[in-house]
N, C-alpha and C positions, 0 to 999 in steps of 0.2 A: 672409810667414812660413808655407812650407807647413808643415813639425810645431806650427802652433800649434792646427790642431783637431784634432790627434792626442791632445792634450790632454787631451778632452773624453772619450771613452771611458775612458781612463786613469781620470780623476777618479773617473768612475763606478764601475769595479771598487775602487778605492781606499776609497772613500766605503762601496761594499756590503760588502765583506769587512770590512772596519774596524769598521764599526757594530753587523753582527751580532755579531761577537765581543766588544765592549763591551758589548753589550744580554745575553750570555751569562755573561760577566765579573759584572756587578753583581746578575743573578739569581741567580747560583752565592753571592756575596759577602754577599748579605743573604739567602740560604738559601729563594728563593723557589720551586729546585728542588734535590733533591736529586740531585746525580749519582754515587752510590754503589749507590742504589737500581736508576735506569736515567737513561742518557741522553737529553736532554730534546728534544723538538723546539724548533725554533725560535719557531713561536706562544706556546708554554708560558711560554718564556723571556721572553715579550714580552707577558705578558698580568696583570703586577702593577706597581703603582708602586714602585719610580720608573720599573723599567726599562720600563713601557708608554709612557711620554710618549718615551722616548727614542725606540725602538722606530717609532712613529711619525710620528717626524720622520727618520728614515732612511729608510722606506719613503714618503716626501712626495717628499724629495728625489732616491732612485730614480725616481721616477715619471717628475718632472720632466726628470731627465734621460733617461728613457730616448723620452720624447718629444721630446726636442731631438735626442739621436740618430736615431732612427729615420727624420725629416722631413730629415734631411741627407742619410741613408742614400738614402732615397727619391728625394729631386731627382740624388744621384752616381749611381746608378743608371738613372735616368732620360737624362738628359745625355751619361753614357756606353754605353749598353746599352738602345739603343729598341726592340732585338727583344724586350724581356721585360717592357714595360712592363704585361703585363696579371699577371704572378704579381706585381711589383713593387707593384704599385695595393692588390694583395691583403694582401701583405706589411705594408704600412702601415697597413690596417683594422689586422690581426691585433698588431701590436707596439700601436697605443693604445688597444685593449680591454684589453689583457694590461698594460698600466702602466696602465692606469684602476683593473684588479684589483687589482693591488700595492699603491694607494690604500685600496681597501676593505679588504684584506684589514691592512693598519697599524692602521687605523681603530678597525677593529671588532673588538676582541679575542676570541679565542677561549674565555674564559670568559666572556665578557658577550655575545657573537653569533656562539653555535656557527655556527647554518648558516650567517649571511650572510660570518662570516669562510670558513668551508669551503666557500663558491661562492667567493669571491674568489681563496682558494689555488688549487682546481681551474683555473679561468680563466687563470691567472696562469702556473703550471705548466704547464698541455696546451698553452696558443697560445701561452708563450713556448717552448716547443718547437718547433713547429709554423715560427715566426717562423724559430728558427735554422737547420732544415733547408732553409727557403726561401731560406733567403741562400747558406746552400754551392750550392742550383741557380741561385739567380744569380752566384755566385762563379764557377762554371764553364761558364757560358752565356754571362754579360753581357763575361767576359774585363775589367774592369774596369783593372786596372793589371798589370805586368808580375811584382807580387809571388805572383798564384794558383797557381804551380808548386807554392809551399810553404803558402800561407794555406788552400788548398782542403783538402789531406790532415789539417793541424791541426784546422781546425774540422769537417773529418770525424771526427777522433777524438773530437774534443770533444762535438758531436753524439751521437756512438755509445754517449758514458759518460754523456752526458744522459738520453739514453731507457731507459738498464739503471738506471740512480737512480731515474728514475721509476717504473716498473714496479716495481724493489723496496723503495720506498714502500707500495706498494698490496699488492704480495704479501705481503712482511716483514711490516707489522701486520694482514694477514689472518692469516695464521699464526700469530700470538700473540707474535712477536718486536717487541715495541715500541719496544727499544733499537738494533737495529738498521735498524728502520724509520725512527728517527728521525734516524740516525748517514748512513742515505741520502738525508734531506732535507738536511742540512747539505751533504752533496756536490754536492747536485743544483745549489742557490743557489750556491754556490761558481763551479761550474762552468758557470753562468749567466754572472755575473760576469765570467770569465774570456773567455769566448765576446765577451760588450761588450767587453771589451775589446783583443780581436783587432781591432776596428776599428778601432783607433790605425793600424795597417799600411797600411789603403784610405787613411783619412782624411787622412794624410799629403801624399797626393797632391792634396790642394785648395791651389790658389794661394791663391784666395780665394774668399769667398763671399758676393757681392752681386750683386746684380739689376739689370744696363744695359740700359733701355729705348731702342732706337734707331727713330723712326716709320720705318713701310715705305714705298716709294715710289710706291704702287699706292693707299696710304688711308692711315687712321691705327690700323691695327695695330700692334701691337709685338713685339719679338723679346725672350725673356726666355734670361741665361747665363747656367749656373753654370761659372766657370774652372776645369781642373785643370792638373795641371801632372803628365808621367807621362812618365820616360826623355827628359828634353830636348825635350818635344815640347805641342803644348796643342790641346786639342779640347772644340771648343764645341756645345752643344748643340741639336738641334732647335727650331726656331721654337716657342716656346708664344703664343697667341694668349690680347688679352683684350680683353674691351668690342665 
């Protein structure tokens, strides 16, 4: 079943858009922000009961998936694309720091751990940036599957409205505009989101995904393969060596 880890990204924007808008939904409902006043960020939303328990079980399960992605991303890339395996290496530091933050920053709510939630969002925010722009230069390096004609320009635009959300994050509430500083953080996570879930496209292309150890005939090394399956054709991966 190759669209069956296509899935998986899907789930995740499904999952993130879904939750915040519920975690938005029930602080609007029990009046735990006013949105007449000004538009609320997302923390704010997320930083009273009930909607804090909620809140961070969304951002739990973000986490988790976005480390299940990211380690998939890692080895497809890897397998298909061994000219770029050293921004790839880097890529996967920076996506499970950045879902490590997502963690803390659920956790620890903004009215009960100003800074440790506001190091988490910054972490969370800069290197999931950082994460996405490194995929569009492996998107068009690593040549990956035969969909990058159209998946590179996408997640270029997407990328491009990622870092003007960020920035006007930071500029908007310097400036004193809080409502639409906050109306850019909704964008930005949105647009996060959307970005994960552009991997459904790549992902598509895994036949499967299991580990066939076959001894070498020189010792007892092993050959480790991730299968894809891409335009009728299947391409195995480089020797990884263990023991």
């Amino acid at each position: 079943m190759m669209w069956a880890w296509a899935l998986l990204p899907v789930f995740l924007a499904v999952w993130g858009i879904v939750g915040m808008w519920v975690v938005f939904g029930i602080a609007v409902s029990n009046h735990s922000v006013n949105v007449s006043e000004h538009f609320p960020y997302i923390s704010v939303c997320g930083s009273y009961p009930p909607q804090s328990s909620v809140f961070s079980q969304i951002c739990n399960g973000c986490t988790f998936l976005v480390v299940w992605i990211g380690v998939i991303r890692y080895q497809q890339v890897r397998d298909l694309g061994d000219n770029c395996r050293h921004v790839n290496r880097a890529s996967l530091v920076i996506i499970l720091i950045s879902a490590a933050a997502v963690s803390v920053l659920g956790n620890f709510q903004v009215s009960v751990w100003f800074w440790v939630h506001t190091c988490g969002a910054v972490l969370a925010f800069c290197l999931g940036l950082l994460y996405f722009w490194l995929q569009l230069w492996l998107t068009l390096k690593a040549a990956l599957t035969q969909d990058g004609h159209w998946v590179a320009p996408l997640r270029a635009l997407l990328c491009s409205l990622s870092t003007v959300f960020l920035l006007g994050i930071v500029a908007l509430q310097v400036s004193g505009f809080r409502s639409l500083s906050a109306i850019s953080e909704w964008a930005l996570v949105m647009t996060y989101f959307l970005l994960f879930g552009l991997f459904a496209v790549e992902f598509r292309h895994i036949d499967c995904f299991r580990v066939t150890r076959h001894e070498h005939a020189g010792g007892n090394k092993s050959y480790d393969r991730l299968r894809h399956s891409n335009a009728g054709y299947r391409i195995h991966s480089q020797p990884s060596f263990h023991g």
